[in-house]
Gaussian input, Z-matrix of N, CA and C with variables (Angstrom, degrees):
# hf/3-21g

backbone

0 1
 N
 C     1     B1
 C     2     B2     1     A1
 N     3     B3     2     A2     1     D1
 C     4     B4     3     A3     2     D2
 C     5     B5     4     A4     3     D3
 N     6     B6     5     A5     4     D4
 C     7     B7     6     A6     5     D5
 C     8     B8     7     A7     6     D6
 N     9     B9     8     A8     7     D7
 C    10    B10     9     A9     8     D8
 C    11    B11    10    A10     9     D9
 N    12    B12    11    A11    10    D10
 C    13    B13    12    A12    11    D11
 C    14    B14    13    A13    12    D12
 N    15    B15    14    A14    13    D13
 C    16    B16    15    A15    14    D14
 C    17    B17    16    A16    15    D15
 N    18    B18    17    A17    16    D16
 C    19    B19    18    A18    17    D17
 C    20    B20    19    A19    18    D18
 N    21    B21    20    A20    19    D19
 C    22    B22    21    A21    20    D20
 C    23    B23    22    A22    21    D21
 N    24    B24    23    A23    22    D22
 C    25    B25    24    A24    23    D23
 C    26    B26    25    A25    24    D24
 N    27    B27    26    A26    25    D25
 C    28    B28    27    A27    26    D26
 C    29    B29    28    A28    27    D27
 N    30    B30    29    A29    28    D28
 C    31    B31    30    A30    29    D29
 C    32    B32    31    A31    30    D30
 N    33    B33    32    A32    31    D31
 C    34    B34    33    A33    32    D32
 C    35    B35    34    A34    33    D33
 N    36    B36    35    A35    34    D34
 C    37    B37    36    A36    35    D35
 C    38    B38    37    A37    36    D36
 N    39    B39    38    A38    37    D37
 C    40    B40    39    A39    38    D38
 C    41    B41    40    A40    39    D39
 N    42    B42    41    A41    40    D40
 C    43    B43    42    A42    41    D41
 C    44    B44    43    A43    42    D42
 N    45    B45    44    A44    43    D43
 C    46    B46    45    A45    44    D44
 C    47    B47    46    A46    45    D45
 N    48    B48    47    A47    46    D46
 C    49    B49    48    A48    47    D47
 C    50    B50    49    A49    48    D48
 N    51    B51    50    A50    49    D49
 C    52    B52    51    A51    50    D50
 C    53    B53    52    A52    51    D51
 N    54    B54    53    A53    52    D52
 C    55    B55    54    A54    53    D53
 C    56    B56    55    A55    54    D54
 N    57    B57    56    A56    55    D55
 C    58    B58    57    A57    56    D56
 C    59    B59    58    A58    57    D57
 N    60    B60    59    A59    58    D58
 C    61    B61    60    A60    59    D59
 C    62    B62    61    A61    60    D60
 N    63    B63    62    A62    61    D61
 C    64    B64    63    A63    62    D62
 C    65    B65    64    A64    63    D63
 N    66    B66    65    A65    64    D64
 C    67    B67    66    A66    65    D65
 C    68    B68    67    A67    66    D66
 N    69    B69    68    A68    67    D67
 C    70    B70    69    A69    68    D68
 C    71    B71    70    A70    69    D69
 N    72    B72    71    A71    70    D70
 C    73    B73    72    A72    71    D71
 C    74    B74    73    A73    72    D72
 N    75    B75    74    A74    73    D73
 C    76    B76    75    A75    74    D74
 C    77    B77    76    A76    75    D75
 N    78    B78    77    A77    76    D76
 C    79    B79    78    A78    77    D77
 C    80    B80    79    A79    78    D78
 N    81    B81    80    A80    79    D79
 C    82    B82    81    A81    80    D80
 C    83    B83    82    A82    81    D81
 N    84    B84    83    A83    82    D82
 C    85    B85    84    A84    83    D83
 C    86    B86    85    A85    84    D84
 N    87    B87    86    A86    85    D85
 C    88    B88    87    A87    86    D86
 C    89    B89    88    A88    87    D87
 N    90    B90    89    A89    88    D88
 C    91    B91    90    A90    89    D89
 C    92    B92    91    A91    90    D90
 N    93    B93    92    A92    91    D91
 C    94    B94    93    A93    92    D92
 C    95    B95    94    A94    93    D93
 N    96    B96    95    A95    94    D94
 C    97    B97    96    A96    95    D95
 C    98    B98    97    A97    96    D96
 N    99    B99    98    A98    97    D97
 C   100   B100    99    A99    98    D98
 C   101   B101   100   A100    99    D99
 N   102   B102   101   A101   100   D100
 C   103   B103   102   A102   101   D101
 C   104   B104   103   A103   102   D102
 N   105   B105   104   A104   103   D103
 C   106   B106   105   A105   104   D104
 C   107   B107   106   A106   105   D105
 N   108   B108   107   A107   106   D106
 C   109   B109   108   A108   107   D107
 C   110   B110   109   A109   108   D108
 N   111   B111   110   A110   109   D109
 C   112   B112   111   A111   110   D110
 C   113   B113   112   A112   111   D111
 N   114   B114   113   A113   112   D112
 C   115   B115   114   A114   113   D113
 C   116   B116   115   A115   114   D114
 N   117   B117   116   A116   115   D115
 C   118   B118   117   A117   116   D116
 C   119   B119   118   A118   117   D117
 N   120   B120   119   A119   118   D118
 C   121   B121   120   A120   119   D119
 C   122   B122   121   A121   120   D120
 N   123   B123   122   A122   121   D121
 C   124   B124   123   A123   122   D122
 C   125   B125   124   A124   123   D123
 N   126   B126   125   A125   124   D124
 C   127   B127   126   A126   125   D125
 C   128   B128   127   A127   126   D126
 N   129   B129   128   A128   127   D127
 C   130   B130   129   A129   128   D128
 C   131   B131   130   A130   129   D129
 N   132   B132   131   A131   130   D130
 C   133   B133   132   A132   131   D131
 C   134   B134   133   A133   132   D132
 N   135   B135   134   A134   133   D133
 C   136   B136   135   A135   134   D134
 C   137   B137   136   A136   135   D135
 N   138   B138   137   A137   136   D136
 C   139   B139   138   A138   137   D137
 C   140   B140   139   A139   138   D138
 N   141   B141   140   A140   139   D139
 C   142   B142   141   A141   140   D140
 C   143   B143   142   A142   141   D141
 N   144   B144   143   A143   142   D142
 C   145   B145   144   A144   143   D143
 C   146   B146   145   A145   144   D144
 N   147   B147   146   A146   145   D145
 C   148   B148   147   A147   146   D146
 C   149   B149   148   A148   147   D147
 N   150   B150   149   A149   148   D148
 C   151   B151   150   A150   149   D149
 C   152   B152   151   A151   150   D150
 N   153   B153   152   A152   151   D151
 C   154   B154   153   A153   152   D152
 C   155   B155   154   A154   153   D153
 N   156   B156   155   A155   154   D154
 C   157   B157   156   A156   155   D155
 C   158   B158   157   A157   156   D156
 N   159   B159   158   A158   157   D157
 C   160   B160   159   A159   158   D158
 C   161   B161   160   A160   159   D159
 N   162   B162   161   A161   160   D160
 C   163   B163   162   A162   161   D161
 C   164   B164   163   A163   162   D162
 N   165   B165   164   A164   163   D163
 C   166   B166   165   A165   164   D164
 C   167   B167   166   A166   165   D165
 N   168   B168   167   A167   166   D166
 C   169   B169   168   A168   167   D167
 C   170   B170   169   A169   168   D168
 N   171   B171   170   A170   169   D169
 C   172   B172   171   A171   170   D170
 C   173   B173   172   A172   171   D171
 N   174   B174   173   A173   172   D172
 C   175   B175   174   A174   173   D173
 C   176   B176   175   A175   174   D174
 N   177   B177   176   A176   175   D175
 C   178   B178   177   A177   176   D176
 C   179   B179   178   A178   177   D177
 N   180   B180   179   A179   178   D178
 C   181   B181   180   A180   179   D179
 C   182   B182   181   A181   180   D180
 N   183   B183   182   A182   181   D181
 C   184   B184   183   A183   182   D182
 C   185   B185   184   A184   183   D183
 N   186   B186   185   A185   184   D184
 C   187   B187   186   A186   185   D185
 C   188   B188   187   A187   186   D186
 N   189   B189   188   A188   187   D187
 C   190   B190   189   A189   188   D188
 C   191   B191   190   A190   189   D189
 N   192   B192   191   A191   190   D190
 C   193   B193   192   A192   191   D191
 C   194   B194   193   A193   192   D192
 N   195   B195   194   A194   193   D193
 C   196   B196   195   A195   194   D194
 C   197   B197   196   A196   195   D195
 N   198   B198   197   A197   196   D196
 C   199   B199   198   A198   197   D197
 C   200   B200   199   A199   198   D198
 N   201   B201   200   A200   199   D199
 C   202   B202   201   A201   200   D200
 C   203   B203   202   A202   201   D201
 N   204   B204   203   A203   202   D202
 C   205   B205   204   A204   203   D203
 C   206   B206   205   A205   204   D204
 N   207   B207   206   A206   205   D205
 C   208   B208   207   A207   206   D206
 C   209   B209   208   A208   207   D207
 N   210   B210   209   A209   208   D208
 C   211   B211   210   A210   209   D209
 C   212   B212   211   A211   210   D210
 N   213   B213   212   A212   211   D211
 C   214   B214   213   A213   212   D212
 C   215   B215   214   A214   213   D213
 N   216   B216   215   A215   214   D214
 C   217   B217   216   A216   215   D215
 C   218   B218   217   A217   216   D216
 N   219   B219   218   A218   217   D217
 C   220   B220   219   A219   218   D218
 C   221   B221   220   A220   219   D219
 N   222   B222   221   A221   220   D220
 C   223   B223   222   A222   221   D221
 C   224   B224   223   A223   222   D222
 N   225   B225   224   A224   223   D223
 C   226   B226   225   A225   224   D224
 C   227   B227   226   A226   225   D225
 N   228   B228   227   A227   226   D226
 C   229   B229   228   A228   227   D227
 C   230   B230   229   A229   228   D228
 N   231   B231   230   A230   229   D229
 C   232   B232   231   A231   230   D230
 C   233   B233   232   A232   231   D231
 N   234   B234   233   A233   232   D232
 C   235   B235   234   A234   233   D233
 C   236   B236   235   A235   234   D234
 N   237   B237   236   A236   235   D235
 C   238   B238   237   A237   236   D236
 C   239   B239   238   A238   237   D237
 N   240   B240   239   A239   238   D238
 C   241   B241   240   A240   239   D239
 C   242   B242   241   A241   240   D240
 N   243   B243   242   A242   241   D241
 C   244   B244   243   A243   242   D242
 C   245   B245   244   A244   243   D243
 N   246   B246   245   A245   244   D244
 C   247   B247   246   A246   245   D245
 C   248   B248   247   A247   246   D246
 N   249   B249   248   A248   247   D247
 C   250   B250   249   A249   248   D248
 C   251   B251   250   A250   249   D249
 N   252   B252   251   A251   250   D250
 C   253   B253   252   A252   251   D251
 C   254   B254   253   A253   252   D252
 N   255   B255   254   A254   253   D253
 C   256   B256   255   A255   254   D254
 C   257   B257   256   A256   255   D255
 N   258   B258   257   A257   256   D256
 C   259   B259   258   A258   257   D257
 C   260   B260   259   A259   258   D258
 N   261   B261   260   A260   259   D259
 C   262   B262   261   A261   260   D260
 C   263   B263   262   A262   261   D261
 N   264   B264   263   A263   262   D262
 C   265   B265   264   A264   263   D263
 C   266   B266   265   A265   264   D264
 N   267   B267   266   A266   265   D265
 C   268   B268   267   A267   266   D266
 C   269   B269   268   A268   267   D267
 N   270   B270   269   A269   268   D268
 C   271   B271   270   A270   269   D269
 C   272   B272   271   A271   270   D270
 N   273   B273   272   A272   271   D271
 C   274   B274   273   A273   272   D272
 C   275   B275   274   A274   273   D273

   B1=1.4551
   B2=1.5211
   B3=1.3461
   B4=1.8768
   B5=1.3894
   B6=1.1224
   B7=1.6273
   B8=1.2480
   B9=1.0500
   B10=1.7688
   B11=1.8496
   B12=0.9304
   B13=1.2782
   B14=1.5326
   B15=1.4865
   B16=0.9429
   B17=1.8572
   B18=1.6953
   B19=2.0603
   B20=1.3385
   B21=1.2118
   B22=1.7520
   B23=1.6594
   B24=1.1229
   B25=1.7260
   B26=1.3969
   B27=1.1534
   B28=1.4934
   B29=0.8393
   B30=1.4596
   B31=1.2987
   B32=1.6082
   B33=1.2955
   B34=1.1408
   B35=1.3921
   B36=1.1625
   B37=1.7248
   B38=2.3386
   B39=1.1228
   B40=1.4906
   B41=1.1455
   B42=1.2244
   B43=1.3967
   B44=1.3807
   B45=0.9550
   B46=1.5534
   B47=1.2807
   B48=1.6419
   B49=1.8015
   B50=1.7256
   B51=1.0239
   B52=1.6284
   B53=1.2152
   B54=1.4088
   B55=1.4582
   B56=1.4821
   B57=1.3322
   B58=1.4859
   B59=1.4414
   B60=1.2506
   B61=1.8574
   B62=1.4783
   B63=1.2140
   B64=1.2966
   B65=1.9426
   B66=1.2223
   B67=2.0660
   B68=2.3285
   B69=1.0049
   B70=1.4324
   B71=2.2000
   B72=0.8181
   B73=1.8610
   B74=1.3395
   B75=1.2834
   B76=0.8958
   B77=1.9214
   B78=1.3839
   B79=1.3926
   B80=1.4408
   B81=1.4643
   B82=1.3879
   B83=1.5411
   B84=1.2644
   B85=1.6462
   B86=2.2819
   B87=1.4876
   B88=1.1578
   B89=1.4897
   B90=1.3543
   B91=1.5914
   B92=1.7701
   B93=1.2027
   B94=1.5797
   B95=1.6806
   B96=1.6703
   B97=1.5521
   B98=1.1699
   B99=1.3431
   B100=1.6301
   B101=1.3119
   B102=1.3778
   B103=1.4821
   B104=1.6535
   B105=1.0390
   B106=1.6353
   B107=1.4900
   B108=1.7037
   B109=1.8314
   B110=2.0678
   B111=1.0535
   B112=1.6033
   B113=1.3316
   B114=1.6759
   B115=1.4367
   B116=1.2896
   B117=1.7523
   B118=1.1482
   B119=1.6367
   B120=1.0970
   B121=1.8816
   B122=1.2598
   B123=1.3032
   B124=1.5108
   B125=1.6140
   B126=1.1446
   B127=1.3772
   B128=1.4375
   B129=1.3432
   B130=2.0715
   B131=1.3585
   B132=1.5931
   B133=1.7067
   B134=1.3818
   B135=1.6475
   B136=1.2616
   B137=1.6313
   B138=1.9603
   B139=1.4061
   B140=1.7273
   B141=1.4869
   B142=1.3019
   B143=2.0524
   B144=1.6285
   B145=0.9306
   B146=1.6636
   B147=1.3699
   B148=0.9326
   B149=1.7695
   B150=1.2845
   B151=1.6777
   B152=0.9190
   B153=1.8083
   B154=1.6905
   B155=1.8098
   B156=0.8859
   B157=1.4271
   B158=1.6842
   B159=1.3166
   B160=1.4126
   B161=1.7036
   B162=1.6896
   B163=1.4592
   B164=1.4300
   B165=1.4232
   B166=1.4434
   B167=1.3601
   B168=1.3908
   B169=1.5417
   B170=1.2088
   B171=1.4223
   B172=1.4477
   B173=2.3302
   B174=1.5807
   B175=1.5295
   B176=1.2051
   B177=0.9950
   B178=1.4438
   B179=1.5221
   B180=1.2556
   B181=1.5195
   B182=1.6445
   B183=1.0908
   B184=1.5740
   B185=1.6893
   B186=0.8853
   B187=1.5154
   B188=1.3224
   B189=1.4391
   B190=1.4417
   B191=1.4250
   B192=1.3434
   B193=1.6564
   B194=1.5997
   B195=1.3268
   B196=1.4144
   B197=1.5804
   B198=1.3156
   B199=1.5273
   B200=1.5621
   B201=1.5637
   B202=1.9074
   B203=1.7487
   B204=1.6011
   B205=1.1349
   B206=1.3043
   B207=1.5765
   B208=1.6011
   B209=1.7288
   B210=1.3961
   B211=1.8539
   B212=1.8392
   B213=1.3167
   B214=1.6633
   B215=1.5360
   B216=1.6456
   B217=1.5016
   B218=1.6886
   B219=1.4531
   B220=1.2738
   B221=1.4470
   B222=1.2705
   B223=1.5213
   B224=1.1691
   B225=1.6499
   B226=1.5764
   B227=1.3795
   B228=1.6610
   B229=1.4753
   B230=1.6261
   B231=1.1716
   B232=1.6800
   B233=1.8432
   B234=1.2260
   B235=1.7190
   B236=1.6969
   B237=1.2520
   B238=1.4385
   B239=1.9310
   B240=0.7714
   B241=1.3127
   B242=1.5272
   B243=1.3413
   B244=2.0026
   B245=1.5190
   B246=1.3113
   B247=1.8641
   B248=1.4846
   B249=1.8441
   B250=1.7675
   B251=1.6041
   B252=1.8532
   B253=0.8731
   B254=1.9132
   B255=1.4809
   B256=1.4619
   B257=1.4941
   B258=1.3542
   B259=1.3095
   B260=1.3374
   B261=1.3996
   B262=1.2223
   B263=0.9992
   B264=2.1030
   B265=1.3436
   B266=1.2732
   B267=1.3420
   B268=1.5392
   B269=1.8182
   B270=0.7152
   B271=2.0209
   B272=1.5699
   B273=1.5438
   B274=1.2792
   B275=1.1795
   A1=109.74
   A2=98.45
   A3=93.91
   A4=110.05
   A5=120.07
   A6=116.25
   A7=99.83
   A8=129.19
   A9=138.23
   A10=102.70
   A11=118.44
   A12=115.16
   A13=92.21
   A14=130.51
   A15=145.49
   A16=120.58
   A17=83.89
   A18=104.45
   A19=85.68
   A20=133.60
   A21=124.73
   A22=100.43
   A23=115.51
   A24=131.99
   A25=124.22
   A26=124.28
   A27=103.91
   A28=114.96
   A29=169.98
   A30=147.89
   A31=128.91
   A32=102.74
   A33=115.45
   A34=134.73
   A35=146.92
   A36=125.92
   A37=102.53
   A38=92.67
   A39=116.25
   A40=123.31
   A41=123.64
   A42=117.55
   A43=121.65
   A44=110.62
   A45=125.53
   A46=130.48
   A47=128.92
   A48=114.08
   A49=79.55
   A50=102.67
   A51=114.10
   A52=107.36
   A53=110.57
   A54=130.75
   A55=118.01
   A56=115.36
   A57=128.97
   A58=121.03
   A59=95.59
   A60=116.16
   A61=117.13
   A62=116.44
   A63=127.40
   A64=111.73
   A65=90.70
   A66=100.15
   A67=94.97
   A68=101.84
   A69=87.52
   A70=87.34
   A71=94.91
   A72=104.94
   A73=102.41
   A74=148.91
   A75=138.04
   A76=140.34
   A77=101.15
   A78=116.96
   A79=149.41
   A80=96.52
   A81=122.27
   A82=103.34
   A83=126.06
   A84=124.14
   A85=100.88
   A86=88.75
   A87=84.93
   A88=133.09
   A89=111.53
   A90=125.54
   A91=97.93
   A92=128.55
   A93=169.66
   A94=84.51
   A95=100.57
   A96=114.67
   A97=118.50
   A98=134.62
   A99=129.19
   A100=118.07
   A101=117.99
   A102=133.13
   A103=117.07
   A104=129.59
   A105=114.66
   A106=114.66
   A107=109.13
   A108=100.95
   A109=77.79
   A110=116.18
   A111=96.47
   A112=88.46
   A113=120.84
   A114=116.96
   A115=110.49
   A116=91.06
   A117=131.39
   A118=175.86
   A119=107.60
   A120=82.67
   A121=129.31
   A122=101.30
   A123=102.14
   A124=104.47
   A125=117.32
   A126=126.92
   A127=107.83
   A128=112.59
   A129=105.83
   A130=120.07
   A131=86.19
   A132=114.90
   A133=94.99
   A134=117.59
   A135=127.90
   A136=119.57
   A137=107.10
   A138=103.96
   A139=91.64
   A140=129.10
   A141=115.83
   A142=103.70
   A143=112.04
   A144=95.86
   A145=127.95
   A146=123.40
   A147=121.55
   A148=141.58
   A149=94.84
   A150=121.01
   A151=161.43
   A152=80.96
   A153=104.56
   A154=128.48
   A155=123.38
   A156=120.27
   A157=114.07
   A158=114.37
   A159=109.40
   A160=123.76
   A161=106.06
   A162=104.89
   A163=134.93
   A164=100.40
   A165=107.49
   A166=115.56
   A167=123.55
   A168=122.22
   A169=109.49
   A170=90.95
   A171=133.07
   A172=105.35
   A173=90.38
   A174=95.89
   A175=116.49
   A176=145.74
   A177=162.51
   A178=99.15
   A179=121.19
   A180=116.21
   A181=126.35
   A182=107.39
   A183=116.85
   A184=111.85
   A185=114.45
   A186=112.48
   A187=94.81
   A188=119.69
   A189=103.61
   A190=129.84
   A191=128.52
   A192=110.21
   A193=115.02
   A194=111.51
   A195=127.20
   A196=109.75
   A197=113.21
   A198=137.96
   A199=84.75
   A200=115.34
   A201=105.03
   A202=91.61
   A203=135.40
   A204=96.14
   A205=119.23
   A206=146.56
   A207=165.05
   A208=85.91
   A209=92.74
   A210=106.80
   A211=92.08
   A212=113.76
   A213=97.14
   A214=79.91
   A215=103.14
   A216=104.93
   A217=104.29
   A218=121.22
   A219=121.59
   A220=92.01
   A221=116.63
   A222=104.41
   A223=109.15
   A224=122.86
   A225=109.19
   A226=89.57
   A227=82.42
   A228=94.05
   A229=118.20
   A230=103.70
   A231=109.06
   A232=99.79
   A233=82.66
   A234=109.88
   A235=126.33
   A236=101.31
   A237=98.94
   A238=120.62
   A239=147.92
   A240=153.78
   A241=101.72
   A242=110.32
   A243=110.64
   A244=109.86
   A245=111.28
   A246=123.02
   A247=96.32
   A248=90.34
   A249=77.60
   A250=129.45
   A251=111.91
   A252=107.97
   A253=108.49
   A254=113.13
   A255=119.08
   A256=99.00
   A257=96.68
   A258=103.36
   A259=114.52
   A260=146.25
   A261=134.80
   A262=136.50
   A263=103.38
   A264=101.34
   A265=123.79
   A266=133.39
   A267=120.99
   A268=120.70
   A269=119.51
   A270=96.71
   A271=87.58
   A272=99.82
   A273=118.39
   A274=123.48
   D1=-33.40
   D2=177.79
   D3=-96.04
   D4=12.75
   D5=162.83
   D6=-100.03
   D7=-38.41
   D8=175.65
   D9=-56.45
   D10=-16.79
   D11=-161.35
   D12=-104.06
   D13=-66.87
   D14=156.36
   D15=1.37
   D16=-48.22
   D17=-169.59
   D18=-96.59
   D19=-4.91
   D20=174.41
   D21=65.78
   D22=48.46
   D23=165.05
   D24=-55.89
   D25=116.07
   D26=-179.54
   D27=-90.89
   D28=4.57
   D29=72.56
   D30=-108.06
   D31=-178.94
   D32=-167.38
   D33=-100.25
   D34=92.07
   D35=-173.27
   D36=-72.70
   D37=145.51
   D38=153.23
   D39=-120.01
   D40=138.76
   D41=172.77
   D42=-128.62
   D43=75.68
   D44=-177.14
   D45=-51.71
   D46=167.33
   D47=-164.85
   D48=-122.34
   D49=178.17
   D50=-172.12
   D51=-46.05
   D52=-76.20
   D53=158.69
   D54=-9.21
   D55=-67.29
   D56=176.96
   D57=-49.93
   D58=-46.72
   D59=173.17
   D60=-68.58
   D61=-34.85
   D62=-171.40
   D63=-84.35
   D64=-25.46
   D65=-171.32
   D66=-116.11
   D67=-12.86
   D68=-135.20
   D69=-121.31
   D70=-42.69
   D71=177.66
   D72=-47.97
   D73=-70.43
   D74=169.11
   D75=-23.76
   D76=-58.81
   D77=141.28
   D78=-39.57
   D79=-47.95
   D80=169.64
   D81=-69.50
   D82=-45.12
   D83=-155.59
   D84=-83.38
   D85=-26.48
   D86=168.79
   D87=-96.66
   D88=-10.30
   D89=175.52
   D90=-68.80
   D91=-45.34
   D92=-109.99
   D93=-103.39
   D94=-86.72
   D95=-172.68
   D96=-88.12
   D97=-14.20
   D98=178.04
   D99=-102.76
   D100=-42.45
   D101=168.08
   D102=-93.93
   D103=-27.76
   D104=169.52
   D105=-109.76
   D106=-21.60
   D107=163.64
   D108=78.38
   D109=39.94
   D110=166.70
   D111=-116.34
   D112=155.95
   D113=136.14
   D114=-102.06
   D115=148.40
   D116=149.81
   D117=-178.53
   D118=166.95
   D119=-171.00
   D120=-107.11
   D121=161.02
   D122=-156.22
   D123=-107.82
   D124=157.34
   D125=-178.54
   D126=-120.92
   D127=129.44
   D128=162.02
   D129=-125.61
   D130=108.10
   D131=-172.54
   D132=-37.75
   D133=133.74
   D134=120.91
   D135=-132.14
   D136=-159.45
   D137=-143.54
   D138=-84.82
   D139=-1.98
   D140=-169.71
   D141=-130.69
   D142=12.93
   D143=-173.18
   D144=-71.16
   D145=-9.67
   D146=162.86
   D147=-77.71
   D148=-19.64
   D149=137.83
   D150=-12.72
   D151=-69.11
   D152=177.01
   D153=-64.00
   D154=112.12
   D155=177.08
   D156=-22.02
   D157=130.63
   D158=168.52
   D159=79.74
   D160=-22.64
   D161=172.12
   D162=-31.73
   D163=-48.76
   D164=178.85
   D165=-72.78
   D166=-21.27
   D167=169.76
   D168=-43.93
   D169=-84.55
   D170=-171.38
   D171=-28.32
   D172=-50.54
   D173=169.35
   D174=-65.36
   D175=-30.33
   D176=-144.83
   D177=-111.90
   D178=-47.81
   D179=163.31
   D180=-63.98
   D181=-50.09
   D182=155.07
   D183=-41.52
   D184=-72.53
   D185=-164.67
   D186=-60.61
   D187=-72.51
   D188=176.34
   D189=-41.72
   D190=-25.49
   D191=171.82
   D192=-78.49
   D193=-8.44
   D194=173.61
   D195=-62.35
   D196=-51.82
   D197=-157.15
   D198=-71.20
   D199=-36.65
   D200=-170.02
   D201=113.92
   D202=-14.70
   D203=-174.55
   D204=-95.06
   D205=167.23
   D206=138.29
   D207=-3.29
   D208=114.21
   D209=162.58
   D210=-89.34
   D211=-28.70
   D212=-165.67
   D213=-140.38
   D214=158.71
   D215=144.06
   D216=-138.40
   D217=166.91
   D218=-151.05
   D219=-130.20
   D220=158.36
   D221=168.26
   D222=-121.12
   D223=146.39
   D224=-169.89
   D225=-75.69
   D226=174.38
   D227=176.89
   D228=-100.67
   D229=-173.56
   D230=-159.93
   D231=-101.05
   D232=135.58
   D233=-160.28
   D234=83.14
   D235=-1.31
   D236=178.65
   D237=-63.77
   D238=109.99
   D239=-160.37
   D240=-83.50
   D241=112.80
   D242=-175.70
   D243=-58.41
   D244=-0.36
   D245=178.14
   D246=-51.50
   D247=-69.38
   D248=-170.10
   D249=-102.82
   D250=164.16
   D251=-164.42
   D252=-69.58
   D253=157.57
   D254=-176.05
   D255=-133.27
   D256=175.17
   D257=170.65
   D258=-152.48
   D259=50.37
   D260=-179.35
   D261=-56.24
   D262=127.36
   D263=-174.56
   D264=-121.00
   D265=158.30
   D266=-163.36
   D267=-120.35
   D268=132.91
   D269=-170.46
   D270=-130.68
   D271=146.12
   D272=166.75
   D273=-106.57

């Protein structure tokens, strides 16, 4: 994390083993964001995570809402008048 910081990284992946995640995540997330000002995310290795349907989205959405950018954008809809206030909401 402090070599990552060093190269001015914008964030970081970890990929942690059970073990690591279980004693060590905690520590890490705070060394991470309070004392080095890095983000980042953490991963916990197992035997099918590369596998799994959708992982890499799902990571890729995370980090990116971290970074600050739009996980979605919506388009208003047609006839809506910017007068009034809206609120669109979306459910999956």
């Amino acid at each position: 994390i402090t070599e990552a910081k060093k190269d001015k990284c914008s964030i970081v992946i970890i990929l942690l083993s059970k073990y690591s995640a279980e004693n060590h995540y905690t520590g890490i997330k705070e060394f991470a964001d309070v004392k080095a000002h890095v983000l980042t995310q953490c991963v916990r290795e197992s035997q099918n995570i590369f596998t799994k349907q959708g992982f890499f989205q799902k990571l890729g959405y995370q980090m990116c809402s971290k970074l600050g950018f739009p996980i979605w954008l919506v388009q208003k809809p047609e006839g809506l008048e910017s007068k009034h206030m809206t609120m669109i909401v979306g459910a999956d």
